[in-house]
C-alpha positions as CSV (number, residue, x, y, z in Angstrom):
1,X,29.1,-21.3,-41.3
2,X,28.2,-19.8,-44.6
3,X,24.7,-21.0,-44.5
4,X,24.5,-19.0,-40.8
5,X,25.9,-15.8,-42.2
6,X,23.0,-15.6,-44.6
7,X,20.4,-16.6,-42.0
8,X,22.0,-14.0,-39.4
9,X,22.1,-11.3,-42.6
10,X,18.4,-12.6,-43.4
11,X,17.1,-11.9,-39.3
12,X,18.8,-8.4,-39.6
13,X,17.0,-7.3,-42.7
14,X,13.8,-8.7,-41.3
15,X,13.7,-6.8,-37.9
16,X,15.0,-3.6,-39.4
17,X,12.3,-3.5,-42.2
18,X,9.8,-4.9,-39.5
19,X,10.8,-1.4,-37.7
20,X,10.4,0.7,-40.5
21,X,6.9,-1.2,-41.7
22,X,5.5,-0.2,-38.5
23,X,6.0,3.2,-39.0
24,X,6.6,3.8,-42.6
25,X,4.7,1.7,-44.4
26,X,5.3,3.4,-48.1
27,X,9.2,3.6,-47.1
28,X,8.7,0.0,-46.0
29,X,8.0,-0.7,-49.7
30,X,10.8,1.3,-51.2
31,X,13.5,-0.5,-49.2
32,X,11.9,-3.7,-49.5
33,X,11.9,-3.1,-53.0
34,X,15.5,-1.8,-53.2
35,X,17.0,-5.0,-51.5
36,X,15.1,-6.7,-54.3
37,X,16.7,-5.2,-57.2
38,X,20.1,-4.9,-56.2
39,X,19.5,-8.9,-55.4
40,X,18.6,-8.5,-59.2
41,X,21.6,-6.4,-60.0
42,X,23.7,-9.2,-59.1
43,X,22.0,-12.0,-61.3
44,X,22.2,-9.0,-64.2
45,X,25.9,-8.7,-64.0
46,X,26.7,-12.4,-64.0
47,X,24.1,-12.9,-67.2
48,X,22.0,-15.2,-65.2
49,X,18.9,-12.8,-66.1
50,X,18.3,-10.6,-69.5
51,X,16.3,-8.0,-71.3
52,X,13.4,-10.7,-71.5
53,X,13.4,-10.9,-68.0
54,X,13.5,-7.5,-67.9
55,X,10.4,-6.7,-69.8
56,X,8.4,-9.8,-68.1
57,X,9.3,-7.9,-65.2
58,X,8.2,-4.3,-66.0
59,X,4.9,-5.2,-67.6
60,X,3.4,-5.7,-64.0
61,X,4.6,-3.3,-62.3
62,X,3.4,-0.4,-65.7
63,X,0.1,-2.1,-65.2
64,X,-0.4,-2.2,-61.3
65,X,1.8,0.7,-60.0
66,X,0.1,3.5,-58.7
67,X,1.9,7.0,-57.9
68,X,3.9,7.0,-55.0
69,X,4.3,10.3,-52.8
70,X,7.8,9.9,-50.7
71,X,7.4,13.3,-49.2
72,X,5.7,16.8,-49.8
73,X,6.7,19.1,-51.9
74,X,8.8,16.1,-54.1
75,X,6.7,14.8,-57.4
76,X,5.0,11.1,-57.0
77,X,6.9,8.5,-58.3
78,X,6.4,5.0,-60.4
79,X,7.7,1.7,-59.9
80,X,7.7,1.2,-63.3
81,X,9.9,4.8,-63.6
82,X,12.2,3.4,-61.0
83,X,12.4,-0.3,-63.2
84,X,13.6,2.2,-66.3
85,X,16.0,3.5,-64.1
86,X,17.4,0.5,-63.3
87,X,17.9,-0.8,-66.8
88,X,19.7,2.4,-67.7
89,X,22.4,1.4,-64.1
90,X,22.5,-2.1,-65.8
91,X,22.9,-0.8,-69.2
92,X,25.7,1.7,-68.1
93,X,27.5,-1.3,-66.0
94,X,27.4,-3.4,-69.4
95,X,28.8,-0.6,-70.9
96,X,31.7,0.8,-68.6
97,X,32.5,-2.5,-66.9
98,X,32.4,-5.1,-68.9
99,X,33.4,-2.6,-71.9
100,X,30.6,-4.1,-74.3
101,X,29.8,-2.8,-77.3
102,X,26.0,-2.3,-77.2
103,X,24.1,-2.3,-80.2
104,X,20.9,-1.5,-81.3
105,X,18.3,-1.9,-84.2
106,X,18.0,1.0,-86.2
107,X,15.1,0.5,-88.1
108,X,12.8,3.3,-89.6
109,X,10.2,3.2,-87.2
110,X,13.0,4.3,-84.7
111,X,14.8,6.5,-87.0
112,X,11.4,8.4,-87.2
113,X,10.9,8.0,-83.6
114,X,13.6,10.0,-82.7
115,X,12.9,12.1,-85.3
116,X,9.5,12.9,-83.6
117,X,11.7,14.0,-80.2
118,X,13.6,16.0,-82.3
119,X,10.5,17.7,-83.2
120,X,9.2,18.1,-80.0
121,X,12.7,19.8,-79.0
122,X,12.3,22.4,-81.6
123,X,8.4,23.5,-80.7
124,X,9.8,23.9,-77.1
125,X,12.6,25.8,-78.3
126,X,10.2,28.0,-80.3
127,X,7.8,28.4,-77.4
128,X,10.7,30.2,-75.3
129,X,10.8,32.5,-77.5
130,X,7.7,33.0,-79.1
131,X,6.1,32.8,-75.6
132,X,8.3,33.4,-73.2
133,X,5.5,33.6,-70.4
134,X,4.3,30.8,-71.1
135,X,7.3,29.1,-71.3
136,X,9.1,26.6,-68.3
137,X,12.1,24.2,-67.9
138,X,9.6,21.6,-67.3
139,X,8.6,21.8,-70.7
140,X,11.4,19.8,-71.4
141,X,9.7,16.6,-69.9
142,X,8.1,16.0,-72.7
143,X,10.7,14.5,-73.9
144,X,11.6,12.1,-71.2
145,X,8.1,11.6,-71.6
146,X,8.1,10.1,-75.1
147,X,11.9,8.7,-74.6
148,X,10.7,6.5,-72.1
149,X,8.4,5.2,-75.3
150,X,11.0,4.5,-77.1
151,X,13.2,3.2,-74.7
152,X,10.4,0.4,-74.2
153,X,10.5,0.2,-78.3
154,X,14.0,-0.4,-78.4
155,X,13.7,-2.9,-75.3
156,X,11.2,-5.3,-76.9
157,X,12.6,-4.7,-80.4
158,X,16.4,-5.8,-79.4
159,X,15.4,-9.1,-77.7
160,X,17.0,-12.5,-78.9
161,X,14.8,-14.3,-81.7
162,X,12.6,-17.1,-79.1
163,X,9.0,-18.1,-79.7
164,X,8.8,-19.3,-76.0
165,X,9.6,-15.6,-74.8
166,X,7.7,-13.8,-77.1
167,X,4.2,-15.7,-76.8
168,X,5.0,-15.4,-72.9
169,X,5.9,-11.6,-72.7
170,X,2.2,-11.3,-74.8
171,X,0.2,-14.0,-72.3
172,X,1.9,-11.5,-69.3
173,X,0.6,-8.8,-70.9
174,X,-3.3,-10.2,-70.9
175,X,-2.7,-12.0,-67.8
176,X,-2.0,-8.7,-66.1
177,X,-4.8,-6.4,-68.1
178,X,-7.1,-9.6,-66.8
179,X,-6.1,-9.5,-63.1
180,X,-6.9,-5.1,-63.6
181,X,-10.3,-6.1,-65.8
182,X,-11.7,-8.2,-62.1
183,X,-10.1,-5.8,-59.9
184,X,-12.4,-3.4,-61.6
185,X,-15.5,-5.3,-61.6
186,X,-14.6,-5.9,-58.1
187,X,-14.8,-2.2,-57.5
188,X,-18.3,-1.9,-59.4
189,X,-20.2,-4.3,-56.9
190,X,-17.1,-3.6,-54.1
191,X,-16.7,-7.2,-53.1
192,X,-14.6,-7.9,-50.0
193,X,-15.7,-3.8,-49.8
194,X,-12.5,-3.4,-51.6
195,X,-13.3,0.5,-52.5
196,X,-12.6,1.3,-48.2
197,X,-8.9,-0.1,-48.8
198,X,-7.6,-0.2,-52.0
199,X,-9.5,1.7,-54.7
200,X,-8.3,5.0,-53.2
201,X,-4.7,4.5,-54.4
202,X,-5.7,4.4,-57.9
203,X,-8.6,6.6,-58.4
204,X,-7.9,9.9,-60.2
205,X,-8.5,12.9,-57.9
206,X,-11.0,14.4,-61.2
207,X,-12.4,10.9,-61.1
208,X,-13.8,10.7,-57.6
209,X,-17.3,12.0,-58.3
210,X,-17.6,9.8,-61.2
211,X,-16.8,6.6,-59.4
212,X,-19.0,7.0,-56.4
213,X,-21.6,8.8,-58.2
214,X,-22.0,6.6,-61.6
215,X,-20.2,3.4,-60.9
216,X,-17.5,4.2,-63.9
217,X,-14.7,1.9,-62.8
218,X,-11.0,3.2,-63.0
219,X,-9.4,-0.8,-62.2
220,X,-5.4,0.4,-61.5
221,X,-5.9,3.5,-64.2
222,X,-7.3,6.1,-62.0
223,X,-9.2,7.2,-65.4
224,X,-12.6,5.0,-66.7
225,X,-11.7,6.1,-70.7
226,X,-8.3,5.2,-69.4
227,X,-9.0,2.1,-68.3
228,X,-11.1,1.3,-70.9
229,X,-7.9,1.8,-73.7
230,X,-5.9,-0.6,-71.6
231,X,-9.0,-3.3,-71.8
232,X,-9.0,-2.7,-75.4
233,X,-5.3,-3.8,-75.5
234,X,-5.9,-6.9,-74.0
235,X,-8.8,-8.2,-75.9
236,X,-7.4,-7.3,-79.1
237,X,-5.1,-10.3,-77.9
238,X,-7.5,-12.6,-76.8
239,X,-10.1,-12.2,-79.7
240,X,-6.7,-13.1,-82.0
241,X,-5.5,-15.6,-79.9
242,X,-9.1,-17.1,-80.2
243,X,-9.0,-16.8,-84.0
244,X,-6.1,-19.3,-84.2
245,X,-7.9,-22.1,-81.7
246,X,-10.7,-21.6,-79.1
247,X,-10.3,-22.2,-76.2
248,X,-13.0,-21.9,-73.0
249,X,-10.1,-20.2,-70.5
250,X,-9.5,-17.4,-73.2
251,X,-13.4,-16.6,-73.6
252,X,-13.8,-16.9,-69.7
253,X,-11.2,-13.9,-70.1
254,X,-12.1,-12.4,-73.4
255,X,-15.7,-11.8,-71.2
256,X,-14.0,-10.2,-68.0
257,X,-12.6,-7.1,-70.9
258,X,-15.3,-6.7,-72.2
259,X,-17.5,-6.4,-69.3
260,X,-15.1,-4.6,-67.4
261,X,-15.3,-2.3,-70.5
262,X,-19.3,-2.2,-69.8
263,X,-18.6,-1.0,-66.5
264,X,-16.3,2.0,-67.0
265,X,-19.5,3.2,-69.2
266,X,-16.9,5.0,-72.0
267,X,-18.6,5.2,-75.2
268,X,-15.4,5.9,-76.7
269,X,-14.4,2.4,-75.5
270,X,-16.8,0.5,-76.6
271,X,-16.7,1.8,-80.4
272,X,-13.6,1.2,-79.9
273,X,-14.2,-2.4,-78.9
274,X,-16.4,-2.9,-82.0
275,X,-13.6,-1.8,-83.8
276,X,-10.9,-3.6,-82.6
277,X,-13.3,-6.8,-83.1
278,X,-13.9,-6.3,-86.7
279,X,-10.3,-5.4,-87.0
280,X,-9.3,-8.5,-85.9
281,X,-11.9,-10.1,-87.9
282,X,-10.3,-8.6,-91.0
283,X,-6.7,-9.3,-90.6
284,X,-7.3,-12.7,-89.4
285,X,-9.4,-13.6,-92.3
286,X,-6.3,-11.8,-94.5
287,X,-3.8,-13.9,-93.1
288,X,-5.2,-17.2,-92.6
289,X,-6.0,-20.2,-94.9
290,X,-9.0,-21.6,-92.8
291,X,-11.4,-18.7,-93.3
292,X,-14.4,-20.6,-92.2
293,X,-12.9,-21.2,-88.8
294,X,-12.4,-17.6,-88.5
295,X,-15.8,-16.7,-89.6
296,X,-17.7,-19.4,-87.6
297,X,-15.2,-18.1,-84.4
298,X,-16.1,-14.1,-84.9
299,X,-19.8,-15.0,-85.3
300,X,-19.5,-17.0,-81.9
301,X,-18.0,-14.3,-79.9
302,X,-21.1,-11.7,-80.7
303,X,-23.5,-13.5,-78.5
304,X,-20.9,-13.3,-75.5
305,X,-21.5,-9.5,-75.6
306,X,-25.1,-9.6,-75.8
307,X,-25.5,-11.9,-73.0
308,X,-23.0,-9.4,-70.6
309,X,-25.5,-6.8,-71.7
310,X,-28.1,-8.1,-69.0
311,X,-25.7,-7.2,-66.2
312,X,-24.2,-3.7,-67.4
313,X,-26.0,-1.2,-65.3
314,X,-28.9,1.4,-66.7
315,X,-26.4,4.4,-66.7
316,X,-24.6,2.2,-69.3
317,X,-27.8,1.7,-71.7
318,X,-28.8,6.0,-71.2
319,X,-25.1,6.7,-72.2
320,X,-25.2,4.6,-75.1
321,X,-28.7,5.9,-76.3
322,X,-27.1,9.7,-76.4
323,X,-25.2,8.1,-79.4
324,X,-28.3,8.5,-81.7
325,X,-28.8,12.4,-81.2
326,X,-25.4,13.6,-80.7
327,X,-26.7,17.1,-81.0
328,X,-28.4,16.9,-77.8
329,X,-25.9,15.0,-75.5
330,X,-24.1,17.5,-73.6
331,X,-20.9,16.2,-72.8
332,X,-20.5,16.1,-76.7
333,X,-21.6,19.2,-77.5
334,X,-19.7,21.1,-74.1
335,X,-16.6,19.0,-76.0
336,X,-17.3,20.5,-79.3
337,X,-17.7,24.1,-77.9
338,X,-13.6,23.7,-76.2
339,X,-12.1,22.0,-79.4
340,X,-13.6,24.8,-81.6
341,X,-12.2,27.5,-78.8
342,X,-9.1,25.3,-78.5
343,X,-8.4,26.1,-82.3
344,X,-9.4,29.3,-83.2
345,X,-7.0,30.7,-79.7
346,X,-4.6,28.3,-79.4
347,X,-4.2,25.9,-82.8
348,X,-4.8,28.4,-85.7
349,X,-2.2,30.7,-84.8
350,X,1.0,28.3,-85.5
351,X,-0.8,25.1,-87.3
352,X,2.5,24.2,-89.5
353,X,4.5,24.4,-86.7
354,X,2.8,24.0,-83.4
355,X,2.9,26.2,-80.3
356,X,4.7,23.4,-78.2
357,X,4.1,22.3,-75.2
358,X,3.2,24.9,-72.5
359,X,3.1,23.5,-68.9
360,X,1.9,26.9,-67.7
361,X,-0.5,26.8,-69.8
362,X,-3.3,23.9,-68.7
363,X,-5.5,23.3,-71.8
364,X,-8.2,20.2,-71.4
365,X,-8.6,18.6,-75.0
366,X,-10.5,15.5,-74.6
367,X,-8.6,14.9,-78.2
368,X,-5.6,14.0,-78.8
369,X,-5.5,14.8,-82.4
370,X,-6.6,18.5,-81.4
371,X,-3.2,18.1,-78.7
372,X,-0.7,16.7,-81.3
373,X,-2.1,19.2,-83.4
374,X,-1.9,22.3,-81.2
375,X,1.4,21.6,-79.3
376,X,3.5,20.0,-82.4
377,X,1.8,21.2,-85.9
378,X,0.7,19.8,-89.2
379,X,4.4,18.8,-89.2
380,X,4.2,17.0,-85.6
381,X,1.1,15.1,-86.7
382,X,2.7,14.3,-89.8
383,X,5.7,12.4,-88.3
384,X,3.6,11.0,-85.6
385,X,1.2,9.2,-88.3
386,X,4.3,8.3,-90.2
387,X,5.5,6.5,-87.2
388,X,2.8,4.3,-86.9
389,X,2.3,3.6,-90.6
390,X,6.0,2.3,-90.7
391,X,5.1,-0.1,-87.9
392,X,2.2,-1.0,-89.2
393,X,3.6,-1.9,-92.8
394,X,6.0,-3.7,-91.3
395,X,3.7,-6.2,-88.8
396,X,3.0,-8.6,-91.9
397,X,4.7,-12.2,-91.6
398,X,6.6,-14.2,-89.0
399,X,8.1,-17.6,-89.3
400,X,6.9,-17.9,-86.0
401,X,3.3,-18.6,-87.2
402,X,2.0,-19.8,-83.8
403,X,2.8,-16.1,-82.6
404,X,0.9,-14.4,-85.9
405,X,-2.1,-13.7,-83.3
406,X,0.2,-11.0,-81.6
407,X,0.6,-9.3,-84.7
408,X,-2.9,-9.2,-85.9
409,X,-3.9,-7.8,-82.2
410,X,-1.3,-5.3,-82.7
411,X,-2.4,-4.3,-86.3
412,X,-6.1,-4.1,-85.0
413,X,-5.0,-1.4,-81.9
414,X,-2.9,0.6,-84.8
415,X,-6.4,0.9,-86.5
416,X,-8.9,0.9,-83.3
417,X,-6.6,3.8,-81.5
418,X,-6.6,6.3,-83.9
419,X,-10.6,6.4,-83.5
420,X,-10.0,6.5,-79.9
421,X,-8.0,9.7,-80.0
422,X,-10.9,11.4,-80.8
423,X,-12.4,11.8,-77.6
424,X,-9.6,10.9,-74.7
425,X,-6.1,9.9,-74.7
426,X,-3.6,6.7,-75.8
427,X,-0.1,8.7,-76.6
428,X,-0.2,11.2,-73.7
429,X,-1.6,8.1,-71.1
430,X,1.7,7.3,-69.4
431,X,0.3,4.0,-68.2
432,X,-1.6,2.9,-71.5
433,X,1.0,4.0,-74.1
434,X,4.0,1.5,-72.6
435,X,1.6,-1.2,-72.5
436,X,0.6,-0.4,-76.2
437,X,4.3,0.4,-77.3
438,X,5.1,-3.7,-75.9
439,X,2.5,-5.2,-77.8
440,X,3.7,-3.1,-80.7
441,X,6.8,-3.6,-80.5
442,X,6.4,-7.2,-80.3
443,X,4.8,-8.1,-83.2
444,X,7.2,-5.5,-84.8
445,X,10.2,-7.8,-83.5
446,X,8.1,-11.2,-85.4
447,X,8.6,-8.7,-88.4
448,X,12.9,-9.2,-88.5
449,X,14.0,-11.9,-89.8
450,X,17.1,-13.1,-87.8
451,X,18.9,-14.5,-90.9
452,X,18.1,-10.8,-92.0
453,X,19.6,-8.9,-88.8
């Protein structure tokens, strides 16, 4: 009888969300999607699931979601927003329910995190009144904005000590960035003319021209520079994973970044990539007692990129040649001309301080520094390079040595990312940054000793 209450319940659910398919399909998803987590909900309460399930779970959907529009005049949502959201109602059950006390690990990365919202708060505060016109409410996102960053810290950071879950929650990561990385060479030579049905959804409304005109692909990050940082992240992993033992599956993968890369023709990524690849190089040959194998490896994986070089298109090759006369290339120099505007109206005028963040008042950096500069001051900047020294200092051993590749990919992004910054955006990317803040995180969590907690 039981078995044919479920079944009856299961036919209901099917025809009604058969109905609403037909003529909703974007509310068809929502419900379909809110059965599923309060199926979810349930395992959660009875501690059948946990925070590692948790962030297995929200890596995907950071990393494939695009922006959801429910109805007009309402902002687009994220299915990784609505994941947070979730965790917060489990979180609050926990809490209220089942009367737990709920702690966390207060290091000093997150003591300076918060100290970096704090700062935030007070250059918003100050805008109201120091510019009251270009002052709004919504100003005050900014900090949802960078607490959902640390929210994600804290996440990662307060998981149980497990080698199993850790070196899976980093193999999701590059298992996902891969799945983007094809998707986007997909879109370059539109195979199964996947840019008539899917591409759409993720390409920036800015970015249009660019894709169609010039090939740059945008894979699920609607921005080519964008999706170029999130490539970065995951073969920072594979190049260290292929440090410790080589393997042909990680190379096969290791080859789909970078080529992907290639295609989104970003100079910015691929000095970036060269970077992150001697990076790697370094830290590895730091931390590891075989240095020939890391040598002999490194030297191995040169000739990969050469020979992806034959199949990058032309654009790729007159891009790149702009590098050796700067002077002349004119998205450089047009750059050059805002960021010295940018400063002398915007930056100069409150440089310890910062003027804070004015959503009335749409300024186009293409530098990130310049932005941390401008909206938060010498003393934003100052805390916000703090933060990521402290984490940086801290990724050093693990007894978990099989797991030491996550840290040395995660010390190679802290040093590849600030070059990066220069010329488009990691920290203000609200799809990149989460994936970044995991991977940091991560190897930030190998860091604690669990005898030391």
């Amino acid at each position: 009888m039981g078995k044919f209450k479920y079944l009856f319940l299961s036919l209901i659910f099917s025809v009604i969300l058969g109905v609403i398919s037909a003529n909703r399909p974007i509310l068809f998803i929502l419900v379909f999607l809110g059965i599923l987590i309060l199926m979810m909900y349930v395992r959660y309460m009875r501690g059948q699931i946990g925070i590692y399930h948790y962030v297995l779970t929200l890596i995907p959907l950071i990393i494939f979601s695009t922006p959801i529009k429910v109805a007009s005049g309402l902002p687009a949502i994220r299915l990784d927003d609505l994941w947070l959201l979730f965790g917060a109602v489990i979180f609050s059950s926990n809490l209220l329910l089942r009367k737990q006390k709920i702690k966390f690990k207060w290091n000093w990365s997150v003591k300076l995190f918060l100290l970096f919202i704090f700062w935030i708060a007070v250059t918003i505060l100050l805008l109201s009144f120091r510019e009251p016109n270009y002052y709004t409410h919504s100003d005050w996102f900014e900090i949802v904005k960078v607490g959902k960053l640390l929210i994600i810290f804290l996440l990662v950071l307060n998981m149980k000590w497990n080698e199993m879950q850790f070196n899976k929650i980093a193999n999701t990561v590059i298992i996902s960035l891969f799945i983007t990385a094809v998707f986007g060479i997909f879109q370059y030579f539109n195979i199964a003319n996947i840019n008539s049905w899917l591409s759409n959804y993720y390409i920036a409304e800015t970015k249009i021209s660019g894709f169609y005109n010039n090939g740059r692909v945008v894979g699920t990050f609607g921005n080519p520079n964008i999706f170029a940082g999130a490539l970065i992240v995951g073969a920072s992993l594979v190049m260290s994973k292929l440090m410790v033992k080589f393997k042909l599956s990680n190379t096969l993968i290791l080859s789909a970044f970078v080529f992907a890369i290639f295609l989104t023709l970003s100079r910015t990524g691929l000095i970036s990539l060269i970077v992150v690849f001697m990076s790697v190089v370094f830290f590895s040959f730091l931390r590891y007692k075989k240095r020939i194998r890391v040598l002999v490896f490194s030297f191995f994986l040169i000739p990969i990129g050469l020979l992806l070089l034959k199949y990058v298109p032309e654009n790729f090759f007159m891009r790149i040649g702009n590098l050796n006369n700067v002077n002349n290339d004119d998205s450089f120099t047009t750059r050059l001309y805002n960021w010295r505007y940018i400063f002398e109206a915007r930056t100069s005028n409150n440089i310890i301080t910062g003027t804070g963040p004015s959503g009335r008042l749409m300024i186009t950096f293409d530098n990130e520094w310049l932005n941390l500069l401008t909206y938060y001051g010498l003393i934003g900047v100052f805390l916000f390079v703090l933060l990521f020294l402290s984490i940086l200092f801290k990724i050093n051993t693990t007894e978990f040595k099989n797991n030491s590749w996550i840290q040395i990919a995660a010390q190679a992004m802290i040093v590849a990312f600030p070059i990066y910054m220069i010329t488009s955006s990691v920290f203000y990317a609200l799809q990149l940054m989460p994936i970044v803040m995991i991977c940091l995180a991560l190897a930030y969590r190998l860091s604690i000793n669990e005898r030391a907690e």
